[in-house]
Backbone as a chain_set.jsonl record, in Angstrom:
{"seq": "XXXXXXXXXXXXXXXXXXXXXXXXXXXXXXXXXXXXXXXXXXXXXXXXXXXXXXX", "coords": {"N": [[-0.171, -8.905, 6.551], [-0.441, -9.951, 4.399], [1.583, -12.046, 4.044], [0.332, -13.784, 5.893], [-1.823, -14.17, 4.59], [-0.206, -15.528, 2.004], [0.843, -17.932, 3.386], [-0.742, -19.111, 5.006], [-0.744, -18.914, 7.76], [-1.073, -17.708, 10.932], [0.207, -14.895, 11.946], [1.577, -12.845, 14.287], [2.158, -9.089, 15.354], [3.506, -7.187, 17.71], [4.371, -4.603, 19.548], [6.166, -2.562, 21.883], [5.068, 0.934, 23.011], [6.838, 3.107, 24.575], [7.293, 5.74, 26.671], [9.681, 5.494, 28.83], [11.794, 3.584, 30.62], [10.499, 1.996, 32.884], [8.012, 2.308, 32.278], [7.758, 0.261, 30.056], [8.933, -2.047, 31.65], [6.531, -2.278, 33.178], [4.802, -2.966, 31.452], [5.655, -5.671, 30.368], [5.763, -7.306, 32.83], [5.234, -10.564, 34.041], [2.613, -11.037, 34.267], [-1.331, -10.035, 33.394], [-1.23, -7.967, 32.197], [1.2, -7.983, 30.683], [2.177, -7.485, 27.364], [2.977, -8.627, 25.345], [2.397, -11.432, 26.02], [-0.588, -11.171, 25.16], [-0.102, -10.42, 22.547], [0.634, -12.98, 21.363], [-1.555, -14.597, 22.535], [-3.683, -13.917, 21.061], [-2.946, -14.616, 18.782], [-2.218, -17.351, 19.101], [-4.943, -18.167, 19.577], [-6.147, -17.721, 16.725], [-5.069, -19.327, 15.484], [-6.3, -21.528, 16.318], [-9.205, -20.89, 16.037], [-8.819, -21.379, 12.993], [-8.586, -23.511, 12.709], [-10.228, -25.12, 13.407], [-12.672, -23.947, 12.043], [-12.045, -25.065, 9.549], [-12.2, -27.865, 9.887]], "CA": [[-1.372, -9.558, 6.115], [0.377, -11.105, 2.825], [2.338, -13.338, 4.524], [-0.407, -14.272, 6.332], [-2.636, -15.199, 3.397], [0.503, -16.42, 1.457], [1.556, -19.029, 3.934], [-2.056, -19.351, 5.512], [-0.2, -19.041, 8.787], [-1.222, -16.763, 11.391], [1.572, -14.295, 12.013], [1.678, -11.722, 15.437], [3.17, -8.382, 15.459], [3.403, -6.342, 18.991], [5.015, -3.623, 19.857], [5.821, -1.657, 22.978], [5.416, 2.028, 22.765], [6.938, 3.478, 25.992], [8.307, 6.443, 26.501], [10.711, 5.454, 29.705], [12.31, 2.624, 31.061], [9.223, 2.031, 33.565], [6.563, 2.19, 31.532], [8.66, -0.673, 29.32], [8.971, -2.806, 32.371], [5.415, -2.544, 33.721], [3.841, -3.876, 30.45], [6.178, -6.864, 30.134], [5.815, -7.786, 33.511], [4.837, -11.542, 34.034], [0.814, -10.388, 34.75], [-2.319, -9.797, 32.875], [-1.151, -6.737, 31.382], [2.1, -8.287, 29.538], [1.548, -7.132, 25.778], [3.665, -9.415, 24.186], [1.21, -12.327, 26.336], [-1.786, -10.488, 24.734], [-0.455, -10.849, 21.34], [1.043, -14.345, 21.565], [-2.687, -15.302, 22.984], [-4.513, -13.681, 20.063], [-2.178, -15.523, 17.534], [-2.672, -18.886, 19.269], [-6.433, -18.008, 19.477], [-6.459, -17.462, 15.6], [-5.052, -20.973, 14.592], [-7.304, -23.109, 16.848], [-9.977, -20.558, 14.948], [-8.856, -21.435, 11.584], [-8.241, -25.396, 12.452], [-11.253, -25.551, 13.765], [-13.406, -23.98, 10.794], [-11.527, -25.517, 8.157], [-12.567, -29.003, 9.829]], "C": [[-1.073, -10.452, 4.919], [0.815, -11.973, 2.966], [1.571, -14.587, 5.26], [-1.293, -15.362, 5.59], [-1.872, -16.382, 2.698], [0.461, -18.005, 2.04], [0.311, -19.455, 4.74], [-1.683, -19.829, 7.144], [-0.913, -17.699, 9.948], [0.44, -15.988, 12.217], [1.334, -12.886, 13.192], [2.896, -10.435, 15.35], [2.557, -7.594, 16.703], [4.851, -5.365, 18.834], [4.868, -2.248, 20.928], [6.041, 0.051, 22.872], [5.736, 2.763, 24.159], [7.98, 4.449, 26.05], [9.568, 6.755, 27.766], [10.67, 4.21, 29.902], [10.965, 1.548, 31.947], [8.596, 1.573, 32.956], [7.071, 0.344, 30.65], [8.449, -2.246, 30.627], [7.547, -3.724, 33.034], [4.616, -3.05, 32.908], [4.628, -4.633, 29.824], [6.476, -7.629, 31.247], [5.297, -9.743, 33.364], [3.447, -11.464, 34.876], [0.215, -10.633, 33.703], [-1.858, -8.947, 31.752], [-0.084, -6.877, 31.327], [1.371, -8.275, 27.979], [2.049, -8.42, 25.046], [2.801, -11.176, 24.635], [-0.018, -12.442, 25.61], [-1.283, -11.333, 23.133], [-0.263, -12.185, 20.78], [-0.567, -15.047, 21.433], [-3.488, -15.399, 21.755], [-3.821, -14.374, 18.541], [-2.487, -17.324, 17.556], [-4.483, -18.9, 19.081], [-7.043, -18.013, 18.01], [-6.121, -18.829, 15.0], [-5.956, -21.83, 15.321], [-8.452, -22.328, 16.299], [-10.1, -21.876, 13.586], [-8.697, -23.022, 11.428], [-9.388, -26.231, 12.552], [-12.693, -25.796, 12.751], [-12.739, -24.663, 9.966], [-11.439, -27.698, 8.587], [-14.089, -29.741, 9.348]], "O": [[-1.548, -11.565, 4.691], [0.647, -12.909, 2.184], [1.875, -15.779, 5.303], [-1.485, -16.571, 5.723], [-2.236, -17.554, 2.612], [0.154, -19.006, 1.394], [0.573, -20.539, 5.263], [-2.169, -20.823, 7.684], [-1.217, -16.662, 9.357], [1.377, -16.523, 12.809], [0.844, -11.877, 12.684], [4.112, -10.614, 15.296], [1.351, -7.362, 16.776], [5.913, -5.47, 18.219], [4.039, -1.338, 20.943], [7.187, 0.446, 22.653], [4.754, 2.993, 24.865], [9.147, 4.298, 25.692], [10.242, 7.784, 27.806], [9.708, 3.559, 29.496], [10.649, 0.445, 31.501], [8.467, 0.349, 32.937], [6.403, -0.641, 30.966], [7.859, -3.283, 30.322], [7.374, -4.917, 33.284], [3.639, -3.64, 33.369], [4.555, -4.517, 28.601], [7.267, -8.561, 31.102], [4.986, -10.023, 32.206], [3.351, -11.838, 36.045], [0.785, -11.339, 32.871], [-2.075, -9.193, 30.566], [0.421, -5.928, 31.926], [0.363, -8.863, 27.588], [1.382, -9.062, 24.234], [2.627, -12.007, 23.744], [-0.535, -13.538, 25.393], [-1.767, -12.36, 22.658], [-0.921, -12.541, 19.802], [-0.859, -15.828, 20.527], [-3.941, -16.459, 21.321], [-4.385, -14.492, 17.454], [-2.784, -18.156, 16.698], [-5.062, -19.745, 18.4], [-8.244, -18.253, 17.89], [-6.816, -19.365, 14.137], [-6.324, -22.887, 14.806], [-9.16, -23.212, 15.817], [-10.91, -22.764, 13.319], [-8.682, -23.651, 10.37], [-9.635, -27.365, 12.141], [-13.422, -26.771, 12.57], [-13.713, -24.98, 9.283], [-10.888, -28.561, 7.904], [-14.217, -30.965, 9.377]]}, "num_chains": 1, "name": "protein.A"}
């Protein structure tokens, strides 16, 4: 969140919690339910936010 404010950047952290190989695979598939898609989205979603208000 510091880095965030500092640099007035929006900054994404994900992380897969999986406790086998599987599980790992099936939520980084190229689908809906890729996480690291999810948080990517919600990062891009936060600067066209903040570009938008701050016009």
């Amino acid at each position: 969140m510091q880095a965030q404010l500092t640099t007035e950047t929006p900054i994404s952290f994900g992380v897969l919690t999986t406790y086998t190989d599987e599980q790992a695979q099936a939520r980084s598939r190229k689908d809906v339910h890729n996480k690291g898609r999810e948080a990517s989205a919600a990062c891009v979603e936060t600067l066209a936010f903040l570009r938008n208000t701050r016009s």
